[in-house]
N, C-alpha and C positions, 0 to 999 in steps of 0.2 A: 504494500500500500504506500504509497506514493504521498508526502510528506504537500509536495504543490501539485495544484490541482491542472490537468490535461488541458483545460481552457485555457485556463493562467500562461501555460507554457505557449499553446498555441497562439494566444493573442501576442504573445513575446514575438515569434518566430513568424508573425503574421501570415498564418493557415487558417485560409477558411475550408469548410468541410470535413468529411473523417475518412477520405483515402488513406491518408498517413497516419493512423491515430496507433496502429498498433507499434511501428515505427519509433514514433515521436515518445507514446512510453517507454519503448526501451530506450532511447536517449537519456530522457529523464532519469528513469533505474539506477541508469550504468552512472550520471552525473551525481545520484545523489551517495550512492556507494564512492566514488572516487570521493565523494567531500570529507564521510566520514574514514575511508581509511586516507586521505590527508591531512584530516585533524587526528587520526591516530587516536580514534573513538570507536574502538573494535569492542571493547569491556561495555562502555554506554554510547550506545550511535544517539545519535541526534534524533529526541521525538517532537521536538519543535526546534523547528529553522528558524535562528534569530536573523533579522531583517536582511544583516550583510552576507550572510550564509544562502539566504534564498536567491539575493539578487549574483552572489556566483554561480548558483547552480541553473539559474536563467543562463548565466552571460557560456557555461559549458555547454547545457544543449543550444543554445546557437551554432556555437561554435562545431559540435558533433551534428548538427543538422545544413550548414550553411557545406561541410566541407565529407558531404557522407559519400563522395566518393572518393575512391582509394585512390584513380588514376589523378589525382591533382598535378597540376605543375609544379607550382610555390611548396615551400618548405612550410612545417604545420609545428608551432609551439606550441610551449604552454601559454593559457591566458597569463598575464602579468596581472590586471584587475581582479581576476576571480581570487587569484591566489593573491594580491595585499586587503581583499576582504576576507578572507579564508584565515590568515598567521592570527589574527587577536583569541582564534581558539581553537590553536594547535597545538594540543599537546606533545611536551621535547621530554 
């Protein structure tokens, strides 16, 4: 169960309809799992996404949606944004 809601993301990623919707939750899934094992919150995952946490796990499915094909040209980082909203609670 998914922490933000399917609209929420989709209004993000500005998707109308539900061709992609089974898609677009795994994006989400996989974003909201990458948050908590980069907060290094495998003991207590996050049951509520505080404000800057959610708005990284927007800015990651973007990013896994805007770039969901493999054969890209351009070289694929990590977000910089998602991750200086992400470090205020990661635990070292």
């Amino acid at each position: 169960m998914s922490i933000l809601s399917l609209d929420l993301v989709k209004k993000h990623i500005k998707v109308d309809g539900n061709d992609e919707d089974t898609e677009i939750q795994l994006y989400l899934d996989a974003a909201e799992q990458y948050v908590n094992d980069f907060c290094d919150t495998k003991d207590e995952p996050f049951s509520v996404f505080p404000y800057p946490v959610q708005a990284a796990v927007l800015l990651i499915v973007g990013d896994l949606y805007e770039n969901r094909e493999m054969h890209v040209i351009k070289e694929l980082y990590q977000n910089p944004a998602a991750e200086n909203l992400l470090l205020p609670y990661r635990k070292f």
